[in-house]
Gaussian input, Z-matrix of N, CA and C with variables (Angstrom, degrees):
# hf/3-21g

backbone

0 1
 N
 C     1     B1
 C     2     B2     1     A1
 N     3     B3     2     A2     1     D1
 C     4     B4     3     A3     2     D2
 C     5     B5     4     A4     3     D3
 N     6     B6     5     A5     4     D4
 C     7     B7     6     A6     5     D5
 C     8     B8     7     A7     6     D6
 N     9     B9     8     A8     7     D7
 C    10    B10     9     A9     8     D8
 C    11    B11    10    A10     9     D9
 N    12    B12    11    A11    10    D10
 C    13    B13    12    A12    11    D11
 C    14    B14    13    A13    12    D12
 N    15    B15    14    A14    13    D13
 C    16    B16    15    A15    14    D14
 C    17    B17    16    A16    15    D15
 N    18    B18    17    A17    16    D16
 C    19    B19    18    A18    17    D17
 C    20    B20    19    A19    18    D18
 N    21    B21    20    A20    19    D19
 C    22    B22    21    A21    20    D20
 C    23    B23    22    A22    21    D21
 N    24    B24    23    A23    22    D22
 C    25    B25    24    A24    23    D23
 C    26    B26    25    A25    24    D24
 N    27    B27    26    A26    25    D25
 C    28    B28    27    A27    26    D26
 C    29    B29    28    A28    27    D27
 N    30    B30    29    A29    28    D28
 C    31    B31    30    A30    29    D29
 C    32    B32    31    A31    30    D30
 N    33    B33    32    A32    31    D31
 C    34    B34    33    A33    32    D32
 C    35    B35    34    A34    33    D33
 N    36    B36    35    A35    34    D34
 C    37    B37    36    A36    35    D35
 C    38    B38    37    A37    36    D36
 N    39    B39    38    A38    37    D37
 C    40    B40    39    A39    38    D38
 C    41    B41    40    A40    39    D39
 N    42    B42    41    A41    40    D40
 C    43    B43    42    A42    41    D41
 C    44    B44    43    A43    42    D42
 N    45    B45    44    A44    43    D43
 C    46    B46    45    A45    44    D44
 C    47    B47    46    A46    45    D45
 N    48    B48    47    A47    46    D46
 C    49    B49    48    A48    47    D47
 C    50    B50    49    A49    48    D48
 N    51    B51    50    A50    49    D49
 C    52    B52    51    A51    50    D50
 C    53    B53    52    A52    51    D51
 N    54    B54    53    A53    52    D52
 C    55    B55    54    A54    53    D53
 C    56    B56    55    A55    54    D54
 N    57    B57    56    A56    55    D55
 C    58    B58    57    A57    56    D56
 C    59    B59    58    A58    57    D57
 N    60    B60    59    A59    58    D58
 C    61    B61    60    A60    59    D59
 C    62    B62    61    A61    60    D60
 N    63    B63    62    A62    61    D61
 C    64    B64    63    A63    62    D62
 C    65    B65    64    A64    63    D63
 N    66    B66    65    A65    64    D64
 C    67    B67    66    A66    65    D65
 C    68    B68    67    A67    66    D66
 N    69    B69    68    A68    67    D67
 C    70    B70    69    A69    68    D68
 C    71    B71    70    A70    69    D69
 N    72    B72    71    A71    70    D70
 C    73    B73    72    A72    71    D71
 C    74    B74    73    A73    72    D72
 N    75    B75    74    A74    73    D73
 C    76    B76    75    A75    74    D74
 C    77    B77    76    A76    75    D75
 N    78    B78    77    A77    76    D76
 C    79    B79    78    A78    77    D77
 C    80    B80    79    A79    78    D78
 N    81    B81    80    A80    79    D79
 C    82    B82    81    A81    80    D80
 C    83    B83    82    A82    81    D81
 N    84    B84    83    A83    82    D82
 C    85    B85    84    A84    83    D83
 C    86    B86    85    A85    84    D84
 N    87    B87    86    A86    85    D85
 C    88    B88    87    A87    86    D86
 C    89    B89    88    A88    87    D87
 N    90    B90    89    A89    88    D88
 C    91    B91    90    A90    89    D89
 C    92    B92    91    A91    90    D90
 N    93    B93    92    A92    91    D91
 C    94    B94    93    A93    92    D92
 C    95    B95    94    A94    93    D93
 N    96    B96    95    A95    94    D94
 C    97    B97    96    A96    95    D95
 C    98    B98    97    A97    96    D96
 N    99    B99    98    A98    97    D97
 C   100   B100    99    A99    98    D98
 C   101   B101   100   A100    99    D99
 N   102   B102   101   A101   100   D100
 C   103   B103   102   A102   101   D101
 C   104   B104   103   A103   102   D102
 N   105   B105   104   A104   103   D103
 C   106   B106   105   A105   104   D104
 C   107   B107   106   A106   105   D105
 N   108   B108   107   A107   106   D106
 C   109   B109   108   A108   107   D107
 C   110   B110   109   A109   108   D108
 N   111   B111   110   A110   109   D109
 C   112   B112   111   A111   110   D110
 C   113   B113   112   A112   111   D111
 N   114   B114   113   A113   112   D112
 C   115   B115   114   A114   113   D113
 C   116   B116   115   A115   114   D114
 N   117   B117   116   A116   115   D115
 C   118   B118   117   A117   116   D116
 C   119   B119   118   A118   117   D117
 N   120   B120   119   A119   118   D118
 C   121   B121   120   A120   119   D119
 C   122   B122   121   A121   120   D120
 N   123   B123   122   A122   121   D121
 C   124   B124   123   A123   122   D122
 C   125   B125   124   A124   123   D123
 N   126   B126   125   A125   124   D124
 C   127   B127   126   A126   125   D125
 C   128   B128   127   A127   126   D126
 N   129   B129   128   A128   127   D127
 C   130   B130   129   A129   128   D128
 C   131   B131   130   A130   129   D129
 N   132   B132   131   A131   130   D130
 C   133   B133   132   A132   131   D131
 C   134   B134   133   A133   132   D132
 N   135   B135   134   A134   133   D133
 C   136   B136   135   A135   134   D134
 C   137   B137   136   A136   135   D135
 N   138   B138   137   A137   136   D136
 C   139   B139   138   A138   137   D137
 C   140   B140   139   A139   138   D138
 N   141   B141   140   A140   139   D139
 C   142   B142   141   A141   140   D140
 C   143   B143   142   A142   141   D141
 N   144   B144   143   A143   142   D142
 C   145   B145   144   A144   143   D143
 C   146   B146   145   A145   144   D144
 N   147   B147   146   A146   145   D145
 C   148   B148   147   A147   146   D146
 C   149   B149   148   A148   147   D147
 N   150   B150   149   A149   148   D148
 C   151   B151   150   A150   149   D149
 C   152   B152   151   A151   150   D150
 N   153   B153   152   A152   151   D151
 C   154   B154   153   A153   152   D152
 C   155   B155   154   A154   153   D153
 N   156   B156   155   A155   154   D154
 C   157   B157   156   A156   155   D155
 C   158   B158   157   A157   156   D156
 N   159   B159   158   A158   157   D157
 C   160   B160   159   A159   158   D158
 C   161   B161   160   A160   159   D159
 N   162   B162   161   A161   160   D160
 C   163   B163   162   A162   161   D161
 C   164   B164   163   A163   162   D162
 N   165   B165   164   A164   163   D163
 C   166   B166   165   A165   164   D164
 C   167   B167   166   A166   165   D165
 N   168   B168   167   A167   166   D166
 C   169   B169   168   A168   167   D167
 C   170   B170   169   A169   168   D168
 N   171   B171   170   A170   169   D169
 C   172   B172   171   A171   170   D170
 C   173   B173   172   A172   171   D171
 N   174   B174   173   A173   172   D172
 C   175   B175   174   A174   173   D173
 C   176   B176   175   A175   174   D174
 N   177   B177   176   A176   175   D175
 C   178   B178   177   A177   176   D176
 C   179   B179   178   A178   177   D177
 N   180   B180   179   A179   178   D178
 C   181   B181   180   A180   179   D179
 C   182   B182   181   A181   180   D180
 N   183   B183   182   A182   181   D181
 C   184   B184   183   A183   182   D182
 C   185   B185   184   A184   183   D183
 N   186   B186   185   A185   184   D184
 C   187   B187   186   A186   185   D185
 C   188   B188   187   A187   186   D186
 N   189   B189   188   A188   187   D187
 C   190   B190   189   A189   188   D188
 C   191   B191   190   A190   189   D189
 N   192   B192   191   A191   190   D190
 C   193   B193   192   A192   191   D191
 C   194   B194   193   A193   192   D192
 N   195   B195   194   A194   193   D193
 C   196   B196   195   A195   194   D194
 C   197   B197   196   A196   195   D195
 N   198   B198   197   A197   196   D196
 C   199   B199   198   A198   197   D197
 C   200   B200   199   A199   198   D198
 N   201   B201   200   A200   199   D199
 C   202   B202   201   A201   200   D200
 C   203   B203   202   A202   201   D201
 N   204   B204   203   A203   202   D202
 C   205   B205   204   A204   203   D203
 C   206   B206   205   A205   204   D204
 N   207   B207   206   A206   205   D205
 C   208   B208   207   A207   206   D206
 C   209   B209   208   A208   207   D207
 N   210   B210   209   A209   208   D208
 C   211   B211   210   A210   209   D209
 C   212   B212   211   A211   210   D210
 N   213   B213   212   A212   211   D211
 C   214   B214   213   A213   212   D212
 C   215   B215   214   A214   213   D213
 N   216   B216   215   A215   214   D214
 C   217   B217   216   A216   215   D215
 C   218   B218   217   A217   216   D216
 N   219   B219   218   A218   217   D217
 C   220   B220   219   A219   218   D218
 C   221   B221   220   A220   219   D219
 N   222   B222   221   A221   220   D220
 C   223   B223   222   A222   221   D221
 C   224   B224   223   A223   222   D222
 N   225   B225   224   A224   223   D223
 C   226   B226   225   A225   224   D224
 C   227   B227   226   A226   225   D225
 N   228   B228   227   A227   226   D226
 C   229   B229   228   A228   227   D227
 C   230   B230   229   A229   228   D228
 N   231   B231   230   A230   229   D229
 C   232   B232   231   A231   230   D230
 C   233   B233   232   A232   231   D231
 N   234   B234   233   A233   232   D232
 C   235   B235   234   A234   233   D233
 C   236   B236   235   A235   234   D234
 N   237   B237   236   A236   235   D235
 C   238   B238   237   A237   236   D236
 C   239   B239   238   A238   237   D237
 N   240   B240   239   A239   238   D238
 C   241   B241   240   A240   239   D239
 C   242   B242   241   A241   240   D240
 N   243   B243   242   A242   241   D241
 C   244   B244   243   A243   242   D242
 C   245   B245   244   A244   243   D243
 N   246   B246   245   A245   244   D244
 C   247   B247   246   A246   245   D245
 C   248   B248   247   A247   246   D246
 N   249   B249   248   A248   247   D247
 C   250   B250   249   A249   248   D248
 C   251   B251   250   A250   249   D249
 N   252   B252   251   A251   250   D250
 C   253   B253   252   A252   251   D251
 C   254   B254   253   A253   252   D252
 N   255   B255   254   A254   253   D253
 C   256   B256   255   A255   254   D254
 C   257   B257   256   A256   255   D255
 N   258   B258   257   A257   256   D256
 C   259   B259   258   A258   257   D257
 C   260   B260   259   A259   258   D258
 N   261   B261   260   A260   259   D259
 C   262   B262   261   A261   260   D260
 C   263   B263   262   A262   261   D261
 N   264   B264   263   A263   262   D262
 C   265   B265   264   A264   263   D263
 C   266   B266   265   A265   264   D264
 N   267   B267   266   A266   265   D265
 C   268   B268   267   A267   266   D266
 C   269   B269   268   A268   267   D267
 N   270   B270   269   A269   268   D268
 C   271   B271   270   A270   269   D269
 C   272   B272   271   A271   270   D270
 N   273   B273   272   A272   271   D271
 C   274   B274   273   A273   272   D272
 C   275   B275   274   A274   273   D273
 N   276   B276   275   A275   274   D274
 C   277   B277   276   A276   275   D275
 C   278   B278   277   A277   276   D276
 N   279   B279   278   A278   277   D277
 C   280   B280   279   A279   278   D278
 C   281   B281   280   A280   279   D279
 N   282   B282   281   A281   280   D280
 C   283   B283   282   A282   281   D281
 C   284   B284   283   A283   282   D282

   B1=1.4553
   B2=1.5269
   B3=1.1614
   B4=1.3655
   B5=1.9611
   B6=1.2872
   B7=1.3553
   B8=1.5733
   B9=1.8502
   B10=1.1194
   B11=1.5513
   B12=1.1925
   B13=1.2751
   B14=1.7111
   B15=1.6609
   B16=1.6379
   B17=1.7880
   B18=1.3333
   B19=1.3282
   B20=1.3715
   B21=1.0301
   B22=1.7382
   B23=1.7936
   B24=1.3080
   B25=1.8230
   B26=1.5664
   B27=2.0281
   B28=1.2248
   B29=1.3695
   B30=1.5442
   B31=0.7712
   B32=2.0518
   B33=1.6560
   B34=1.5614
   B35=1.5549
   B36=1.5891
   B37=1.4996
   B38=1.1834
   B39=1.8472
   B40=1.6555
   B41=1.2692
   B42=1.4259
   B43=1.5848
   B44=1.5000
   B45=2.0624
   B46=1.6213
   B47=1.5251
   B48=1.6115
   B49=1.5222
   B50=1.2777
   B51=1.1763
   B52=1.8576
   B53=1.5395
   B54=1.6805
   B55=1.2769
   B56=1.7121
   B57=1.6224
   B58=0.8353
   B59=1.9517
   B60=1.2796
   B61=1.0168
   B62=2.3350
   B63=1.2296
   B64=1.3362
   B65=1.1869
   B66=1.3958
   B67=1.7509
   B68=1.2331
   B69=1.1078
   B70=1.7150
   B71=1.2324
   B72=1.3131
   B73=2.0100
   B74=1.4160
   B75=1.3145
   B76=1.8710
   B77=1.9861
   B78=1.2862
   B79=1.6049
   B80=1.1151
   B81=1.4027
   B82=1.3317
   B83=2.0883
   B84=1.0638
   B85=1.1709
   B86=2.0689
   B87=0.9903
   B88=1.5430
   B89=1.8899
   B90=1.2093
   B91=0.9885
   B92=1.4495
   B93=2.0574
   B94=1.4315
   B95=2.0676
   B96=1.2486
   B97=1.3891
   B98=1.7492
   B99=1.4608
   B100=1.7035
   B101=1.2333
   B102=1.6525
   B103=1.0541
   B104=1.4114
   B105=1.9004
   B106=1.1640
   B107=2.0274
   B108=1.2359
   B109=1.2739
   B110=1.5360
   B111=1.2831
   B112=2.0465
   B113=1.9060
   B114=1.2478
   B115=1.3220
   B116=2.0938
   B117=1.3242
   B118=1.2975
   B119=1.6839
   B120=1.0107
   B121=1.7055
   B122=1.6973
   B123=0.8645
   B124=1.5797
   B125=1.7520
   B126=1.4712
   B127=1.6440
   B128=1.1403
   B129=1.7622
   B130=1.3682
   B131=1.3920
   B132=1.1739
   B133=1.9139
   B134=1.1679
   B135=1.8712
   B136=1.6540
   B137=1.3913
   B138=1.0232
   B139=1.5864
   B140=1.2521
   B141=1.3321
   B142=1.4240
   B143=1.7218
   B144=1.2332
   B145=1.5532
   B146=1.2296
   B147=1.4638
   B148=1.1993
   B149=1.7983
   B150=1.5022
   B151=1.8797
   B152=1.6422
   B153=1.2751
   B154=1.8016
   B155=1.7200
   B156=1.4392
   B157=1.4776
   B158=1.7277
   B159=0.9901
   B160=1.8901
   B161=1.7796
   B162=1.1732
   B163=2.0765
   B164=1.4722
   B165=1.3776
   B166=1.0674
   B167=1.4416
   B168=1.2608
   B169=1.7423
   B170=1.1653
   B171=1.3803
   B172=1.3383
   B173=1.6423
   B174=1.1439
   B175=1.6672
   B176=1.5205
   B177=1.3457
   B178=2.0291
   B179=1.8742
   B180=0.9938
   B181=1.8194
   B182=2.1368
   B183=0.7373
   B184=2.1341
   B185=1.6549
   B186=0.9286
   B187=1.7594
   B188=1.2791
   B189=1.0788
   B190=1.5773
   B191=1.3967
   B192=1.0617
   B193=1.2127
   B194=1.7240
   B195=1.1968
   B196=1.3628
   B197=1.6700
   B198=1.4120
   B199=1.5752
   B200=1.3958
   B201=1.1881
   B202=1.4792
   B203=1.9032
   B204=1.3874
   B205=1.2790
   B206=1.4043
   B207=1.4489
   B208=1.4396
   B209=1.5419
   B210=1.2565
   B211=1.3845
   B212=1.1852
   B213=1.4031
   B214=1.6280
   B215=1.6487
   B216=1.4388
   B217=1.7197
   B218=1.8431
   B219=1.7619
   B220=1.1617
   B221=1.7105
   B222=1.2586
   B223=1.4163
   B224=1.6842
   B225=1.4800
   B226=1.5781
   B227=1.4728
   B228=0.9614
   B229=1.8435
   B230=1.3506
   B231=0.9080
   B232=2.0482
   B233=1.9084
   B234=1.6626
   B235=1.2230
   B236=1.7346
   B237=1.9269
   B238=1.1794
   B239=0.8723
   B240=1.5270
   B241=1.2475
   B242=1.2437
   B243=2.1770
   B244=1.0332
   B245=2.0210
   B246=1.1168
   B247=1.7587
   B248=1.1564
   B249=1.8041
   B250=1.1871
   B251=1.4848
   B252=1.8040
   B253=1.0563
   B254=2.1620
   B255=1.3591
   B256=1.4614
   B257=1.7851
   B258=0.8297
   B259=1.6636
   B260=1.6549
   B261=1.0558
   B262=1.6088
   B263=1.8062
   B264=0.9598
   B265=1.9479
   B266=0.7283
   B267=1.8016
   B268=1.3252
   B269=1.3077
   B270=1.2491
   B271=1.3597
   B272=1.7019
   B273=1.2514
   B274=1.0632
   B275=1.6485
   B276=0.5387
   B277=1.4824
   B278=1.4638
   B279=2.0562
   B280=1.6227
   B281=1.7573
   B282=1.0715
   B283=1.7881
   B284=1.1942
   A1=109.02
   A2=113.69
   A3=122.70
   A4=108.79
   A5=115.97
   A6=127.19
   A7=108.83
   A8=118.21
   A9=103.72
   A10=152.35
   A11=141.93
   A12=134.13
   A13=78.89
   A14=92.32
   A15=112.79
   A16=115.56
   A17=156.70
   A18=133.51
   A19=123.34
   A20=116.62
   A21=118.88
   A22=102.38
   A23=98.32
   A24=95.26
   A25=89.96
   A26=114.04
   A27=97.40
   A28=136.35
   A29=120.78
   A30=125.15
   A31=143.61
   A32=85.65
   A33=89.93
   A34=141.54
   A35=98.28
   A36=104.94
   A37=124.31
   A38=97.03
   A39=95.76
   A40=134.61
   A41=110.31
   A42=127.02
   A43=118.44
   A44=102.80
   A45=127.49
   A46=81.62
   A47=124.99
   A48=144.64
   A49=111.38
   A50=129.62
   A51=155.73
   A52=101.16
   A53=121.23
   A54=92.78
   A55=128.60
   A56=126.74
   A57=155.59
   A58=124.05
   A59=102.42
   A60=99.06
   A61=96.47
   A62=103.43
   A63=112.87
   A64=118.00
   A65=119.68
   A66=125.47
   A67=121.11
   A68=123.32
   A69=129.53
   A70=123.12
   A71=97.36
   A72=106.31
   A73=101.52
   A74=105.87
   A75=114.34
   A76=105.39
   A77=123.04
   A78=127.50
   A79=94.97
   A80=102.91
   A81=152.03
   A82=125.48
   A83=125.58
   A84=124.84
   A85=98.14
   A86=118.38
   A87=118.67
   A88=113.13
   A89=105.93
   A90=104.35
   A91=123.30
   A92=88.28
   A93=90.90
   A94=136.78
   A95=94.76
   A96=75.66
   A97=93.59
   A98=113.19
   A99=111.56
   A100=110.18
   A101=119.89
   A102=111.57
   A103=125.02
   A104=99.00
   A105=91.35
   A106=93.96
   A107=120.08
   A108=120.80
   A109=98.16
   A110=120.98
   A111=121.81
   A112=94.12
   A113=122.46
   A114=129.66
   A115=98.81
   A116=114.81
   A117=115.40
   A118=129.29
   A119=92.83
   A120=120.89
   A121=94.03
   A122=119.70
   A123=122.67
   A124=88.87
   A125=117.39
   A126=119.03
   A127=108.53
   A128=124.82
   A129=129.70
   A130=113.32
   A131=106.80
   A132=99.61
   A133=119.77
   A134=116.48
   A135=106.08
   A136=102.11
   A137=125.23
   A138=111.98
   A139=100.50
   A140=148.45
   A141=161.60
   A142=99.25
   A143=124.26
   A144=122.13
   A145=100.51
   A146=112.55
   A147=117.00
   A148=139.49
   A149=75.71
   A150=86.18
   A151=111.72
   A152=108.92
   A153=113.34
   A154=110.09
   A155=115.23
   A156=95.55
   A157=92.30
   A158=109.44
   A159=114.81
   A160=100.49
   A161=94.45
   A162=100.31
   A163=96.27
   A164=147.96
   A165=150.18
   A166=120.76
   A167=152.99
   A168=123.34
   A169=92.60
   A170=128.04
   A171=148.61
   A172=115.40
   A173=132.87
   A174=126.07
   A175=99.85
   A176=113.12
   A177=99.41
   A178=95.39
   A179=111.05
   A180=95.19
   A181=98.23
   A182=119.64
   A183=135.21
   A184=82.96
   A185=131.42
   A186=117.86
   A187=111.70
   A188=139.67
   A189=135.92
   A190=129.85
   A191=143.68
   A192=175.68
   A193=107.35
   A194=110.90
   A195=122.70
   A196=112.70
   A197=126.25
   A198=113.58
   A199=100.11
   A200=111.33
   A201=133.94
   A202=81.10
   A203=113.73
   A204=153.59
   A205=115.30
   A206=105.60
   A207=113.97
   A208=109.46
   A209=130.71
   A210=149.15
   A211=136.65
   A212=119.64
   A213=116.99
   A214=82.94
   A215=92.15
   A216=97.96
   A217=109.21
   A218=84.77
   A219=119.74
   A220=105.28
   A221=119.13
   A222=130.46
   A223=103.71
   A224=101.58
   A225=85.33
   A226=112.79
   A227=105.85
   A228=112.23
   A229=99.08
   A230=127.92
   A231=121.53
   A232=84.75
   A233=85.85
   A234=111.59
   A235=106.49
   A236=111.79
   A237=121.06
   A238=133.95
   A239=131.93
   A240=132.73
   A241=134.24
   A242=110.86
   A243=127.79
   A244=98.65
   A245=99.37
   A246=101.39
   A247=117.62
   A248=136.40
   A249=131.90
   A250=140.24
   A251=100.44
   A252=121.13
   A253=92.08
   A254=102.06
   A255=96.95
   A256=124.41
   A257=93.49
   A258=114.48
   A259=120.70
   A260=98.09
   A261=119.18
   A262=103.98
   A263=90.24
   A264=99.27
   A265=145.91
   A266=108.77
   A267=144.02
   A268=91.02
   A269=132.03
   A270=139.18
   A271=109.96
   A272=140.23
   A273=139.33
   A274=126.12
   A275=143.94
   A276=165.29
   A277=151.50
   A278=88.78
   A279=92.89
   A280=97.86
   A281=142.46
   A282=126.65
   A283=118.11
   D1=136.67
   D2=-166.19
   D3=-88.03
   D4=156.83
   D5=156.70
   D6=-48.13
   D7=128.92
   D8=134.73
   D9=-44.96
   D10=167.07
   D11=-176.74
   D12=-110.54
   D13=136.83
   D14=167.34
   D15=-48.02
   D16=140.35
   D17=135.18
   D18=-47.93
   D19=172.66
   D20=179.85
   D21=-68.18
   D22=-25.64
   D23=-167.74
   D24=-72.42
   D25=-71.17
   D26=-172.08
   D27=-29.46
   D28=-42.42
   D29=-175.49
   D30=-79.44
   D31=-36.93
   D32=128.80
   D33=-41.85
   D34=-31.68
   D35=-177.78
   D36=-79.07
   D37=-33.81
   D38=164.42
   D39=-99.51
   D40=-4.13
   D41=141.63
   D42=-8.18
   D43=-60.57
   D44=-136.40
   D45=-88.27
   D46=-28.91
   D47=-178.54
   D48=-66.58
   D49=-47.28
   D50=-159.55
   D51=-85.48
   D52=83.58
   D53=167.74
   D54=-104.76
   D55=119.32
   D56=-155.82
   D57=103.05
   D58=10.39
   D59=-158.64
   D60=-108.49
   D61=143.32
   D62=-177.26
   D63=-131.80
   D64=168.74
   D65=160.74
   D66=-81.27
   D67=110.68
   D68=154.69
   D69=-130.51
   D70=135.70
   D71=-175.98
   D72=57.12
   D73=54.14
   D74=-178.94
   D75=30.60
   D76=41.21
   D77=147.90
   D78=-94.89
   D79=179.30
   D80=138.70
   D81=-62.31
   D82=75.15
   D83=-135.12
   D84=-108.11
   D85=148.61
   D86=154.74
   D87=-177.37
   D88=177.82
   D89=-176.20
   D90=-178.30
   D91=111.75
   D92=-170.73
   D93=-108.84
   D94=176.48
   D95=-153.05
   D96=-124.75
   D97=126.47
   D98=179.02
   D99=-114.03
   D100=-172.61
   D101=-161.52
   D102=-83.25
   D103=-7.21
   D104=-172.09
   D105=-159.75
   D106=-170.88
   D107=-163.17
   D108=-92.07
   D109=-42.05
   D110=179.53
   D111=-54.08
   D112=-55.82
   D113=-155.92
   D114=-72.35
   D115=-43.59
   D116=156.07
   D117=-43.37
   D118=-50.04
   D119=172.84
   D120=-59.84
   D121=-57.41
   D122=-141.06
   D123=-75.62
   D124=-69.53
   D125=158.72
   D126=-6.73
   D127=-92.29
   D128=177.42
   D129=-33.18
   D130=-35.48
   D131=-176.54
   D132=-72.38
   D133=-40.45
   D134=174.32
   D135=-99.67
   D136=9.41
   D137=161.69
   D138=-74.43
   D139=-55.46
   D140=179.39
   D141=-35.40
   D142=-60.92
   D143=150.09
   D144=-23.67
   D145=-120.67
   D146=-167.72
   D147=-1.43
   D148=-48.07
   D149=-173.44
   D150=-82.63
   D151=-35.19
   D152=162.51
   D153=-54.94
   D154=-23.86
   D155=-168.33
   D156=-100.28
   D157=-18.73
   D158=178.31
   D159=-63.93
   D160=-27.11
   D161=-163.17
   D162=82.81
   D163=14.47
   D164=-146.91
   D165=-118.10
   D166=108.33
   D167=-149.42
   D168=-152.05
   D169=124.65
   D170=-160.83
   D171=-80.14
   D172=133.60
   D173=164.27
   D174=-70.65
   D175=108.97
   D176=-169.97
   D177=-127.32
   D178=147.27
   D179=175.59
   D180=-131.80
   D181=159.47
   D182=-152.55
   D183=-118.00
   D184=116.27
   D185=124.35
   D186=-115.82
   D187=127.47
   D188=-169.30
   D189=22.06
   D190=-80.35
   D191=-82.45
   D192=-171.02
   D193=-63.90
   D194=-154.98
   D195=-107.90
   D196=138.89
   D197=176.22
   D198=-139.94
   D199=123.22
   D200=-154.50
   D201=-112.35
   D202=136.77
   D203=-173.37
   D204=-133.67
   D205=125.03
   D206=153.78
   D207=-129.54
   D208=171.79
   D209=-179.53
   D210=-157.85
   D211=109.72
   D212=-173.06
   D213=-139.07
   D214=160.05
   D215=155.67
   D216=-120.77
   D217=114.08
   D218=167.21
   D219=-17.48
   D220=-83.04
   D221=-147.31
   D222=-78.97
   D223=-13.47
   D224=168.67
   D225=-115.36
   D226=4.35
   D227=162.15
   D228=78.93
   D229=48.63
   D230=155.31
   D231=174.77
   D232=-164.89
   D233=-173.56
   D234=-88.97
   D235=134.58
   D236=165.58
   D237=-124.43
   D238=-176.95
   D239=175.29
   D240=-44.97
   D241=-27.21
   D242=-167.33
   D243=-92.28
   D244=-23.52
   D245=166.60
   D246=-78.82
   D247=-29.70
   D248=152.45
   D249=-48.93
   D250=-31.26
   D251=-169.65
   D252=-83.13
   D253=-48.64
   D254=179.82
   D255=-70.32
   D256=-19.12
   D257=157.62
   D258=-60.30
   D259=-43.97
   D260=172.50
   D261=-58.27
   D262=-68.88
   D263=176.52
   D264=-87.61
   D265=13.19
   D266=156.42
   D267=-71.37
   D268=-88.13
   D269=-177.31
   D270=-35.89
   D271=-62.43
   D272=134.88
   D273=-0.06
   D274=-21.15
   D275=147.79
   D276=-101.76
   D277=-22.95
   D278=164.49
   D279=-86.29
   D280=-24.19
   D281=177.25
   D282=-50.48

């Protein structure tokens, strides 16, 4: 059984929740930036945890420093709860 797709309200709602995080190309979009490329690396690495035990796996792209994230779930065609929730512990982990 698949993820709901958020409404525009929910999703506003967890928008107001998400801080740095926005809509683009109907994802879930952000992008963060550390001090250095090991500490970038290191993010991607326990986020990579996380998202294997969610079943959940991020569109994420590395340039040095910075790892730019988006999130939709594929199979239910927009943005869900399970991208809010990984959004959540994205943030959770870059502090």
């Amino acid at each position: 059984m698949s993820a709901l797709v958020l409404s525009p309200d929910q999703l506003d709602a967890a928008l107001g929740k998400l801080e740095g995080w926005s809509i683009q190309n109907g994802k879930l979009h952000r992008q963060y930036q550390f001090p250095s490329f090991v500490e970038a690396f290191g993010f991607m690495s326990s986020l990579a945890l996380v998202a294997e035990s969610m079943e959940h796996h991020p569109e994420w792209f590395n340039v040095y420093n910075r790892v730019t994230i988006d999130l939709t779930t594929h199979d239910a065609g927009g943005i869900t709860q399970k991208d809010v929730d990984l959004a959540k512990k994205a943030n959770e982990l870059a502090k």
